[in-house]
SERO-4910 file (N, C-alpha, C, O; in steps of 0.05 Angstrom, whole numbers):
BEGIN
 pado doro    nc1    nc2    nc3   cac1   cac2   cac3    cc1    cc2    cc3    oc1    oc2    oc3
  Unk    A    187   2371   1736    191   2358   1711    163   2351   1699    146   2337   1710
  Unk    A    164   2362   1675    126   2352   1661    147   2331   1650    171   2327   1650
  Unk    A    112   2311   1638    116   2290   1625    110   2300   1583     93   2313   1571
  Unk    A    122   2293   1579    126   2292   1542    104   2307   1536    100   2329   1526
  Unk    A     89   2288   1546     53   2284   1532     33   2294   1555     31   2281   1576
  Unk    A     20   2314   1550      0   2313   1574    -30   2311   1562    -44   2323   1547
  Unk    A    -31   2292   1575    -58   2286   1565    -86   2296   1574   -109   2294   1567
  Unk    A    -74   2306   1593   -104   2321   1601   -109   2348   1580   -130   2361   1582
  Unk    A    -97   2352   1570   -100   2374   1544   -110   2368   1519   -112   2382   1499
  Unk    A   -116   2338   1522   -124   2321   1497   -153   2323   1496   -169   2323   1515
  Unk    A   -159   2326   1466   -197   2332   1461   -216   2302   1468   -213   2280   1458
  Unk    A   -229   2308   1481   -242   2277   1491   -260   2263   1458   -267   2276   1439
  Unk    A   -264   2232   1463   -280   2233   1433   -305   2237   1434   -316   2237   1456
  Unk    A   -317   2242   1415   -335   2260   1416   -361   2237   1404   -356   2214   1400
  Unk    A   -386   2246   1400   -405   2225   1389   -400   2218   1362   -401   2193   1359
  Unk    A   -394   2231   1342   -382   2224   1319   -362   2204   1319   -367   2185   1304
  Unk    A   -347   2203   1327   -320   2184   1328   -334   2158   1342   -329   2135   1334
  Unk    A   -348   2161   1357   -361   2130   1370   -387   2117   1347   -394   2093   1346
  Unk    A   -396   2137   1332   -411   2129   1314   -401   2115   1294   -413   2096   1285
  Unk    A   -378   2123   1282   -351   2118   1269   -352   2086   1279   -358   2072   1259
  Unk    A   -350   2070   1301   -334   2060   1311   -361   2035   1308   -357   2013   1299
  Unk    A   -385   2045   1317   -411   2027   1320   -415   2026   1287   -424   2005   1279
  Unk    A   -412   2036   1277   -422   2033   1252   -395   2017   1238   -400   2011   1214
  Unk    A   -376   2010   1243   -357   1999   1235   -363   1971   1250   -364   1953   1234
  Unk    A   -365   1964   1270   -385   1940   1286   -404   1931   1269   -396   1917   1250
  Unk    A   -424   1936   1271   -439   1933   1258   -433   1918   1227   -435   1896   1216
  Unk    A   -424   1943   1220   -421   1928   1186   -400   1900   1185   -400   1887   1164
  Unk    A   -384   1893   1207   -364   1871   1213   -389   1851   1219   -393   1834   1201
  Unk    A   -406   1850   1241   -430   1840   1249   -437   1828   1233   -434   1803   1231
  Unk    A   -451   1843   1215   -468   1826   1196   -458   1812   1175   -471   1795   1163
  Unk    A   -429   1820   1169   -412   1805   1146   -407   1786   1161   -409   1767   1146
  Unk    A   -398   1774   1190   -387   1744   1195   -419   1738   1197   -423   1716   1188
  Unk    A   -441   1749   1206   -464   1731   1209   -470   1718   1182   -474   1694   1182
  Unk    A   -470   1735   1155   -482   1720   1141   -460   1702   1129   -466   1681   1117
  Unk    A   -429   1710   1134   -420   1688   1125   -411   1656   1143   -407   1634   1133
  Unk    A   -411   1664   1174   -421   1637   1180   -446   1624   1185   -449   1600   1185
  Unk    A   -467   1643   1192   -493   1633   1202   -523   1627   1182   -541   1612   1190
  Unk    A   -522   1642   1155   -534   1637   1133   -535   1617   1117   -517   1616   1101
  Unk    A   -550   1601   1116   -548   1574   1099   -548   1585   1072   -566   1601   1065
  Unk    A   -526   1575   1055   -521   1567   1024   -530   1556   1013   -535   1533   1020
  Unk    A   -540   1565    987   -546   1542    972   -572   1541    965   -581   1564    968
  Unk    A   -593   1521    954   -612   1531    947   -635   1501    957   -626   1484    972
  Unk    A   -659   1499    949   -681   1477    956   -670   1453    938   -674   1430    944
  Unk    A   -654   1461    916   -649   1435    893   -636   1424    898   -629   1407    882
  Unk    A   -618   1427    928   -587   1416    936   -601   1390    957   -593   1366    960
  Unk    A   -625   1407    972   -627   1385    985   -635   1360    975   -626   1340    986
  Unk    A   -656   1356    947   -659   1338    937   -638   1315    920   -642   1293    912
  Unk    A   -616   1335    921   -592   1316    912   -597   1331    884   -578   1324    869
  Unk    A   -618   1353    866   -612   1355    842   -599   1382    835   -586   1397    850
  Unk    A   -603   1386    815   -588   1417    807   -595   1437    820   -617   1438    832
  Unk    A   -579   1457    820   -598   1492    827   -583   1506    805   -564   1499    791
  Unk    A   -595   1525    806   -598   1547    784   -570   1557    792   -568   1578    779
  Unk    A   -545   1555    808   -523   1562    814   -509   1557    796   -519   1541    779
  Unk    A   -483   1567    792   -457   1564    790   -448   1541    801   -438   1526    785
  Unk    A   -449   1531    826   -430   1516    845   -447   1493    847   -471   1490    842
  Unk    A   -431   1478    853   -439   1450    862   -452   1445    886   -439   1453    905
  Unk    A   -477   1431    893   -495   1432    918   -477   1419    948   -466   1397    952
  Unk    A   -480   1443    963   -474   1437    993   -452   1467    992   -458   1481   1012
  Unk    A   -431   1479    976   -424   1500    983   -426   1521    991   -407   1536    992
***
């Protein structure tokens, strides 16, 4: 009796598809770094005065 699926007949992945995969890392990587690890905001926040932003200082 074979099984359904044989997998040893299956194409192994190849360098492309892992590059696929690092480069998809990567670009995840640096989007949570800069959105938790990057300070906001600008030098005028710390003095308590305006910045040249949109938003209100400390966001």
């Amino acid at each position: 009796m074979n099984p359904p699926i044989d997998l040893s007949s299956e194409a192994a992945t190849n360098w492309g598809e892992w590059g696929v995969v690092i480069a998809v890392a990567v670009i995840a990587g640096i989007y949570l770094w800069r959105r938790f690890f990057v300070k906001k905001g600008c030098s005028g926040c710390a003095q308590g005065g305006q910045c040249g932003k949109k938003m209100p200082c400390g966001e």
